[in-house]
DOKEVO-46793 format. One record per residue: residue in three letters; x, z, y negated of N, C-alpha, C, O in turn. Coordinates in nm, 4 decimals, m for minus. Last residue first. Layout:
<rs>
<drense ALA&n.east X&n.up Z&n.north Y&ca.east X&ca.up Z&ca.north Y&c.east X&c.up Z&c.north Y&o.east X&o.up Z&o.north Y>
...
</rs>
This chain:
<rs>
<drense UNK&n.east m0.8965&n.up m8.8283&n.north m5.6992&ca.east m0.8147&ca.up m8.9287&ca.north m5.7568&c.east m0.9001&c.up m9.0171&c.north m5.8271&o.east m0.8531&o.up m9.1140&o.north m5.8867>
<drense UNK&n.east m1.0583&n.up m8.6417&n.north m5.6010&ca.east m0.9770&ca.up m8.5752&ca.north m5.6750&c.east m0.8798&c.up m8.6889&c.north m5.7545&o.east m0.8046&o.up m8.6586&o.north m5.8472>
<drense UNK&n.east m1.4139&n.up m8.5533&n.north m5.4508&ca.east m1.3488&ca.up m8.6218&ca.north m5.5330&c.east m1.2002&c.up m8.5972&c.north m5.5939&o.east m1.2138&o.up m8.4975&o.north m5.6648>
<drense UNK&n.east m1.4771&n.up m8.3827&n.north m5.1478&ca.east m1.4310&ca.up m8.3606&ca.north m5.2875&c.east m1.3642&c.up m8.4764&c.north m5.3446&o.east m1.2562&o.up m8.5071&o.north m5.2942>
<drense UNK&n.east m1.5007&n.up m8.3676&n.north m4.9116&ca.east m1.5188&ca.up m8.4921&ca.north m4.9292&c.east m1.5520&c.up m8.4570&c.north m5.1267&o.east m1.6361&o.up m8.5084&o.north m5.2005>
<drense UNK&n.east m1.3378&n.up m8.1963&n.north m4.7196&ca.east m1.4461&ca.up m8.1300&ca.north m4.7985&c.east m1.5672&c.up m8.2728&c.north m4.8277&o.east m1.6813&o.up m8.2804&o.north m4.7819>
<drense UNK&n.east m1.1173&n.up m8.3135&n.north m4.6900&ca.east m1.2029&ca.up m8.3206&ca.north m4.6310&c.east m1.2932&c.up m8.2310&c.north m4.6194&o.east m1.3277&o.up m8.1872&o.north m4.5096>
<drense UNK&n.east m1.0275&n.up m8.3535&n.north m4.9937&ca.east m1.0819&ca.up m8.4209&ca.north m4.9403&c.east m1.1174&c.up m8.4446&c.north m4.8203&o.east m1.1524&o.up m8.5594&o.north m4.7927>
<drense UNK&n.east m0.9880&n.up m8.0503&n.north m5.0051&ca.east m1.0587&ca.up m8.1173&ca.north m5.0933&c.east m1.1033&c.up m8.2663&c.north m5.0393&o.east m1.2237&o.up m8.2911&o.north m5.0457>
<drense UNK&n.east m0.7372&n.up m8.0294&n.north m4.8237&ca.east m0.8835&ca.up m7.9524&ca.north m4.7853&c.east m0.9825&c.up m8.0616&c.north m4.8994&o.east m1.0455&o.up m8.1529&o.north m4.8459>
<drense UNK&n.east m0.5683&n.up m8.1352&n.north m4.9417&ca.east m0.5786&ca.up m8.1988&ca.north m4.7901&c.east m0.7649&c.up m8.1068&c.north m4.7989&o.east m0.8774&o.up m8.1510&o.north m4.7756>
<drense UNK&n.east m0.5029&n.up m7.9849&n.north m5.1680&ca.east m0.5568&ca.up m8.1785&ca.north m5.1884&c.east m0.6013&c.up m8.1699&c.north m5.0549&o.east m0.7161&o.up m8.2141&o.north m5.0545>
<drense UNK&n.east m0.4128&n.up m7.7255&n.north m5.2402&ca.east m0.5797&ca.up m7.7583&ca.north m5.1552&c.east m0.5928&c.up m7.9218&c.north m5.1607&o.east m0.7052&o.up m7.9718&o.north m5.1565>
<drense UNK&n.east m0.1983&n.up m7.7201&n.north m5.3350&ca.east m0.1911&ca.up m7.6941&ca.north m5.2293&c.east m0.3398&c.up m7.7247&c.north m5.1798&o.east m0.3573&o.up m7.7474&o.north m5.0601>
<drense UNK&n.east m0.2216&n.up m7.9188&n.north m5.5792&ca.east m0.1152&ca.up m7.9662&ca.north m5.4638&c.east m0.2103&c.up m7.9435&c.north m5.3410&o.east m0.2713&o.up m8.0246&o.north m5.2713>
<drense UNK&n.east m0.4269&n.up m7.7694&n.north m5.7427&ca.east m0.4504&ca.up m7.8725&ca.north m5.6731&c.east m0.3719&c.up m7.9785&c.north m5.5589&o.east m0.4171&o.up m8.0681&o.north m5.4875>
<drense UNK&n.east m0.1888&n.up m7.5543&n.north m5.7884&ca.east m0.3768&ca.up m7.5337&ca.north m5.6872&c.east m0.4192&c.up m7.6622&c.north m5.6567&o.east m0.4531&o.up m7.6795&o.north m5.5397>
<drense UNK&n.east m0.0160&n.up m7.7006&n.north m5.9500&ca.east m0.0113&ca.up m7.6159&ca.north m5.7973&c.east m0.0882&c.up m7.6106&c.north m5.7523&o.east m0.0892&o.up m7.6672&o.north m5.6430>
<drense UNK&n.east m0.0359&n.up m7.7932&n.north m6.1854&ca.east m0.1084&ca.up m7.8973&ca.north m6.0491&c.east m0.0551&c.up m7.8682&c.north m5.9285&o.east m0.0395&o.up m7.9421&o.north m5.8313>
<drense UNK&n.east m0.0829&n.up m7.6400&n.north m6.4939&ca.east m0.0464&ca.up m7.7234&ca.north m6.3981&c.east m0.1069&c.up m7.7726&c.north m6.2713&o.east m0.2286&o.up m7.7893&o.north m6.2627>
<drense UNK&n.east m0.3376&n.up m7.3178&n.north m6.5219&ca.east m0.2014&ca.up m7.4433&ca.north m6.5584&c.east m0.1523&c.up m7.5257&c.north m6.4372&o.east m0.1695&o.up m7.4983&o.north m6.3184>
<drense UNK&n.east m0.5952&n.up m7.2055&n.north m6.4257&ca.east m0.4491&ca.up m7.2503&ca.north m6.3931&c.east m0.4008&c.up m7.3358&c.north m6.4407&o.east m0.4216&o.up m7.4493&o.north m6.3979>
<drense UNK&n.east m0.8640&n.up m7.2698&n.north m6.4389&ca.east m0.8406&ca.up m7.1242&ca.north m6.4800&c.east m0.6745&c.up m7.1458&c.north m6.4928&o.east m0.6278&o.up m7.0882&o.north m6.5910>
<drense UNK&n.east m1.0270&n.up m7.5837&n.north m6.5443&ca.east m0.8712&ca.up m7.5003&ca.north m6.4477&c.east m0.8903&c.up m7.3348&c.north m6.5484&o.east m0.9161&o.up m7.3063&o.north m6.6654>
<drense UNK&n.east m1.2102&n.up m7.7447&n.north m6.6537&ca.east m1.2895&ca.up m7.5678&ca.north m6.6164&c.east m1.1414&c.up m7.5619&c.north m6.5422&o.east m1.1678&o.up m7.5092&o.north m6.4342>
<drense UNK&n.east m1.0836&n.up m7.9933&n.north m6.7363&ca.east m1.1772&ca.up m7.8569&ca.north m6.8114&c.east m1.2097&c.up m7.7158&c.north m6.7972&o.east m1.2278&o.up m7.6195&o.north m6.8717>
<drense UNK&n.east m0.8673&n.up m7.9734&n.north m6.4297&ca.east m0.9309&ca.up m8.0223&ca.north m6.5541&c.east m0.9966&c.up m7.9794&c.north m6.6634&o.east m0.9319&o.up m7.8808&o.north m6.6986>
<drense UNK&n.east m0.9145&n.up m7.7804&n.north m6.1387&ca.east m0.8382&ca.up m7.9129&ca.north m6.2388&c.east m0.9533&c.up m7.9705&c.north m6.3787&o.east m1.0732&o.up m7.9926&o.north m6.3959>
<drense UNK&n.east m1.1060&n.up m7.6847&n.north m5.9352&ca.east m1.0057&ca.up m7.6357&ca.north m6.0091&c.east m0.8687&c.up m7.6951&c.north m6.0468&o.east m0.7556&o.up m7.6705&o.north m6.0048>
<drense UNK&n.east m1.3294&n.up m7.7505&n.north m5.7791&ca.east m1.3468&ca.up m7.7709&ca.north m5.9043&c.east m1.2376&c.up m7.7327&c.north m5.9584&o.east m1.2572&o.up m7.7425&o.north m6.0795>
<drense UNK&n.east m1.2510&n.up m7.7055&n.north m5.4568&ca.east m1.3784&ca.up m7.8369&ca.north m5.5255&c.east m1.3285&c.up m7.8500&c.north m5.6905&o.east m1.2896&o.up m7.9612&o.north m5.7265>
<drense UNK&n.east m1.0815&n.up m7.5015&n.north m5.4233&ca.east m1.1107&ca.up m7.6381&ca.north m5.3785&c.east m1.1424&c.up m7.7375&c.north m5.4255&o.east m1.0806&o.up m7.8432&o.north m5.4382>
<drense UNK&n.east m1.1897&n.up m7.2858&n.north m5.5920&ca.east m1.0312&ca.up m7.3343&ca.north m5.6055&c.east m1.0463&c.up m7.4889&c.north m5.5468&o.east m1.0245&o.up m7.5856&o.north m5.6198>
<drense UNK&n.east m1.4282&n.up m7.2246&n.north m5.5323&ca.east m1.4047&ca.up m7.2960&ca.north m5.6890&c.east m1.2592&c.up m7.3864&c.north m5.7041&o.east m1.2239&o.up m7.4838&o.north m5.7704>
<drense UNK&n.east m1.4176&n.up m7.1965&n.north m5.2792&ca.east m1.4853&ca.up m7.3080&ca.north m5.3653&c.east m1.4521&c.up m7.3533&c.north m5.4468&o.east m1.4356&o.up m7.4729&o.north m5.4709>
<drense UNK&n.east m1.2957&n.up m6.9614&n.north m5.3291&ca.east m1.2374&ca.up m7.0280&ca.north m5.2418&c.east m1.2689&c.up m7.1791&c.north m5.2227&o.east m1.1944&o.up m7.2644&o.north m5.1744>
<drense UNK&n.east m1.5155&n.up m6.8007&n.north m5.4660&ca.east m1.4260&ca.up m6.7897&ca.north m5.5436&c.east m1.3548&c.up m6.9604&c.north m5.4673&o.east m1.3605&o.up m7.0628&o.north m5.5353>
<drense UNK&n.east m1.7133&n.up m6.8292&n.north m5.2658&ca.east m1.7275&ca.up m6.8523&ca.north m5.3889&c.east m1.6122&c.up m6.9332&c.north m5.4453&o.east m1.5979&o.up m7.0536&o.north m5.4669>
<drense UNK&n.east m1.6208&n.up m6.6786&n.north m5.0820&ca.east m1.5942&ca.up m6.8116&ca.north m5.0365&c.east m1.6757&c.up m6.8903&c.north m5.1586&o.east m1.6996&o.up m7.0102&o.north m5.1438>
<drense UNK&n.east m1.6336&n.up m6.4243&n.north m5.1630&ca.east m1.4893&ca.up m6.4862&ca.north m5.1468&c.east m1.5064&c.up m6.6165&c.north m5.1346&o.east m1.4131&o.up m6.6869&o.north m5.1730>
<drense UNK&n.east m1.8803&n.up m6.3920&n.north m5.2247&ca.east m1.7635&ca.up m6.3681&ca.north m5.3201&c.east m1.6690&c.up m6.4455&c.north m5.2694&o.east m1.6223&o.up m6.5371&o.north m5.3371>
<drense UNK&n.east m1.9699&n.up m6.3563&n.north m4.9554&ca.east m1.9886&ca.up m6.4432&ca.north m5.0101&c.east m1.9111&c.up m6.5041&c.north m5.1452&o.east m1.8871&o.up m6.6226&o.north m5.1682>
<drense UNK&n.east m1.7748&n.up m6.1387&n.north m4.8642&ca.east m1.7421&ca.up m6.2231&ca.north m4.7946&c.east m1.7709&c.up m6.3784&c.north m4.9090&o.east m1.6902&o.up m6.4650&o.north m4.9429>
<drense UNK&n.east m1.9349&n.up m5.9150&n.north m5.0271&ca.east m1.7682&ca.up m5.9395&ca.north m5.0672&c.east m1.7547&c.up m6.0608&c.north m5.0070&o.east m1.7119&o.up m6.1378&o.north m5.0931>
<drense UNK&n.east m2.2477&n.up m5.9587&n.north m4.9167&ca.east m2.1681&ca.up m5.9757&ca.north m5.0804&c.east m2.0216&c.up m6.0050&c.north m5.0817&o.east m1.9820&o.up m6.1101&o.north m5.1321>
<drense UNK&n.east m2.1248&n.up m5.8824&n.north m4.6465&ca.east m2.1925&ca.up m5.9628&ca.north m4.6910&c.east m2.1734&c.up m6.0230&c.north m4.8395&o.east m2.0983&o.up m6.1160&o.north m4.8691>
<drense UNK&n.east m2.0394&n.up m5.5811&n.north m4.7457&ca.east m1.9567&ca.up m5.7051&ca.north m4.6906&c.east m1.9872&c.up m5.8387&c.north m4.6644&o.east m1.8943&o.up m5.9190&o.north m4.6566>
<drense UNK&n.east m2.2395&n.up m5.4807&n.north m4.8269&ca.east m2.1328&ca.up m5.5041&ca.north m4.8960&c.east m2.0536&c.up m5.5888&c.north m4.8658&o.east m1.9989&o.up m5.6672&o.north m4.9433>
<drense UNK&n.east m2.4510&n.up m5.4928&n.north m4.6074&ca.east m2.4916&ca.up m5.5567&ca.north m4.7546&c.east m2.3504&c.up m5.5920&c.north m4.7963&o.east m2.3223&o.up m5.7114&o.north m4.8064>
<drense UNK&n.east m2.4370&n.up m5.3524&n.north m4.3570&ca.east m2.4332&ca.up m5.5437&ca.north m4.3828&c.east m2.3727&c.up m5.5589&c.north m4.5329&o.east m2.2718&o.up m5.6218&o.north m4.5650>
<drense UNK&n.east m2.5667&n.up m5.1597&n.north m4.4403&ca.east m2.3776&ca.up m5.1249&ca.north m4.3638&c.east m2.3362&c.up m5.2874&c.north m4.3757&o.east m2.2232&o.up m5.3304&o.north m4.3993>
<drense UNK&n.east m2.8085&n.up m5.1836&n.north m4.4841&ca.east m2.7374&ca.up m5.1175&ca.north m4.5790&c.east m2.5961&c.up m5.1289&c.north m4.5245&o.east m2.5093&o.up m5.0922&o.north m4.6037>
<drense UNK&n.east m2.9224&n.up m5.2771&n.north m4.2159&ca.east m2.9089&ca.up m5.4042&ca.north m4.3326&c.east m2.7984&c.up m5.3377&c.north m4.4662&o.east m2.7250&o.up m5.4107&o.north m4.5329>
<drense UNK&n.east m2.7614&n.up m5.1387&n.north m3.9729&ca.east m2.8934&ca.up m5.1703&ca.north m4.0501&c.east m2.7833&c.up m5.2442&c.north m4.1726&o.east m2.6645&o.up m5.2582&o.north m4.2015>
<drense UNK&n.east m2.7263&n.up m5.2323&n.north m3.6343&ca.east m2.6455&ca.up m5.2269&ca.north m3.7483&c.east m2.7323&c.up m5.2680&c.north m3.8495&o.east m2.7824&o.up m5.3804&o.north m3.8524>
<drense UNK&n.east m2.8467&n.up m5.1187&n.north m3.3268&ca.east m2.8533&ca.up m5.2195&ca.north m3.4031&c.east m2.7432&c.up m5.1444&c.north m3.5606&o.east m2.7040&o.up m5.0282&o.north m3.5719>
<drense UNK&n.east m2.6531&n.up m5.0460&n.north m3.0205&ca.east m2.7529&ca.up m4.9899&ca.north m3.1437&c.east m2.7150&c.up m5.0799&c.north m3.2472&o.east m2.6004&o.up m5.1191&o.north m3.2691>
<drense UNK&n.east m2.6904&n.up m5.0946&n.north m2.6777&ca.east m2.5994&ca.up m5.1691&ca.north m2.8066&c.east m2.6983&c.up m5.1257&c.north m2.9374&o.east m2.8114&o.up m5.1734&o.north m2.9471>
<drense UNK&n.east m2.5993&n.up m5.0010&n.north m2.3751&ca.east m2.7653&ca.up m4.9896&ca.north m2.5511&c.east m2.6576&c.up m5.0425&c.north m2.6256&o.east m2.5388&o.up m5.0135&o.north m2.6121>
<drense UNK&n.east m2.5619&n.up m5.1808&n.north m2.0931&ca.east m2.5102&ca.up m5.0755&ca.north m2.2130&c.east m2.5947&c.up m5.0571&c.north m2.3204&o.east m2.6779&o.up m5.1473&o.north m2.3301>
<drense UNK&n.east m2.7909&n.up m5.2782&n.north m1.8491&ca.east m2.6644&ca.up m5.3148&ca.north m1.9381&c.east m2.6812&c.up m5.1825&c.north m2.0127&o.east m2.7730&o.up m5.1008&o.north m2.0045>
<drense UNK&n.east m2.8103&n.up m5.3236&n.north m1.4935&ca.east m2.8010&ca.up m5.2308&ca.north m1.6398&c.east m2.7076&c.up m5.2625&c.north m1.6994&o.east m2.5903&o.up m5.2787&o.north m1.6658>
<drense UNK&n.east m2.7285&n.up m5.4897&n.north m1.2722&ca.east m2.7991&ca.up m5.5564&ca.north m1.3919&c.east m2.8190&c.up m5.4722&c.north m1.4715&o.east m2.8627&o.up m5.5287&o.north m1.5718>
<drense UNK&n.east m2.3967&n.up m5.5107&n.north m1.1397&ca.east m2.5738&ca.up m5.4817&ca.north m1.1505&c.east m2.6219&c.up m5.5061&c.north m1.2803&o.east m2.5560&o.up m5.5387&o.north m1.3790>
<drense UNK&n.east m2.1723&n.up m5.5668&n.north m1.1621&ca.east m2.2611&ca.up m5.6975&ca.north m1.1235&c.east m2.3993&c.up m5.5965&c.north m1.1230&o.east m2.5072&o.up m5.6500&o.north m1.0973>
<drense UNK&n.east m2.0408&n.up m5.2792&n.north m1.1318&ca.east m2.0649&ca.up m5.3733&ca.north m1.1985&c.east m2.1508&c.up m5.4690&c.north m1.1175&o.east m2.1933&o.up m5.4357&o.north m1.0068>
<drense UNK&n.east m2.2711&n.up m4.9962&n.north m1.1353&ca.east m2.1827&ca.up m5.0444&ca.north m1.0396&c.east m2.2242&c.up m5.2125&c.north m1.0899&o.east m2.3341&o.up m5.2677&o.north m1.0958>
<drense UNK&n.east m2.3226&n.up m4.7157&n.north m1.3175&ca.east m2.4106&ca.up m4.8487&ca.north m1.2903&c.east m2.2568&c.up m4.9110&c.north m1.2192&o.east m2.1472&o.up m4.8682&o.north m1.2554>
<drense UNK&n.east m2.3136&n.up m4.3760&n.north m1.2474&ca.east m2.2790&ca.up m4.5117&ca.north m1.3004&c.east m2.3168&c.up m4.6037&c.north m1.2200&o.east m2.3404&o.up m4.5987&o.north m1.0993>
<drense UNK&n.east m2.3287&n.up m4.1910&n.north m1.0313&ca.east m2.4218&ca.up m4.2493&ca.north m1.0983&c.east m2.4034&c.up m4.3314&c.north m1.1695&o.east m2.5048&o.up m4.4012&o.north m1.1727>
<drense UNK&n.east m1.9685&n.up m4.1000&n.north m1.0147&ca.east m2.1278&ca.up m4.0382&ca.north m0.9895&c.east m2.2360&c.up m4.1185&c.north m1.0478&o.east m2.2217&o.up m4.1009&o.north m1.1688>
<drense UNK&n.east m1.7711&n.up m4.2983&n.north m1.1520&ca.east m1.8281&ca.up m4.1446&ca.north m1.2009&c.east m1.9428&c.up m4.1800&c.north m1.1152&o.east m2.0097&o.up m4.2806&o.north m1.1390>
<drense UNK&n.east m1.4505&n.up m4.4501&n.north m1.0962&ca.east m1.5823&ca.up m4.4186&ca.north m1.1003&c.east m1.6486&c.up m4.3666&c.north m1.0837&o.east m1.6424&o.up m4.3377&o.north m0.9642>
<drense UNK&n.east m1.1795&n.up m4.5158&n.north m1.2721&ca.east m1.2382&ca.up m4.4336&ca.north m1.1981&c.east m1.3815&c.up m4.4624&c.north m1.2167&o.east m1.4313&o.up m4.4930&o.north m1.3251>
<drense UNK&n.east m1.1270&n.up m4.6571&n.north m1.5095&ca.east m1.1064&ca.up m4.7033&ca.north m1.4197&c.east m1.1611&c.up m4.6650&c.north m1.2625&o.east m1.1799&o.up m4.7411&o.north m1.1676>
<drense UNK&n.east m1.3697&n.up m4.6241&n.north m1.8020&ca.east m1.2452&ca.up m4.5295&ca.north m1.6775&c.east m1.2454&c.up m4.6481&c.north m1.5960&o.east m1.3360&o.up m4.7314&o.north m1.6000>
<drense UNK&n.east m1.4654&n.up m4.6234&n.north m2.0990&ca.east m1.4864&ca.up m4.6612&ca.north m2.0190&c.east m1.3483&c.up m4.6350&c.north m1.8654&o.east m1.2283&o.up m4.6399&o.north m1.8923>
<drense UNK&n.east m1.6813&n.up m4.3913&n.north m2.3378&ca.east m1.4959&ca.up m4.4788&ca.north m2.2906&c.east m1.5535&c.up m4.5258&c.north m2.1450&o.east m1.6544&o.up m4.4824&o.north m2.0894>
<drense UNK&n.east m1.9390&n.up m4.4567&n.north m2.5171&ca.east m1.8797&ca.up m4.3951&ca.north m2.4013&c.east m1.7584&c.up m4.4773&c.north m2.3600&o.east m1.7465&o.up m4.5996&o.north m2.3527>
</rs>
């Protein structure tokens, strides 16, 4: 329900104590974005913590330029 500046007949008058129904959000509307989020901070890991050396998906020592400050206060090893 929108909410008016005007006030309607029977409405709850603020500072009273009815609150609004807030309807719950089931676990199926969670899931994907849940998954995508975790994905991301997967992926956002890998770049941080592990991406130099054997396992670099990346050439050179751009990814590790731009994440050095995060990596070590992560408390990631890098020198």
């Amino acid at each position: 329900m929108a909410y008016s500046a005007v006030p309607t007949p029977g409405a709850p008058v603020s500072g009273s104590s009815a609150r609004p129904e807030v309807a719950p959000i089931s676990l199926k509307a969670i899931a994907p974005w849940a998954v995508f989020f975790g994905l991301l901070m997967l992926i956002l890991l890998y770049f941080v913590g592990a991406e130099q050396g054997a396992t670099s998906l990346l050439s050179g020592e751009g990814v590790h330029e731009w994440v050095h400050d995060g990596r070590h206060l992560l408390g990631f090893p890098c020198h």
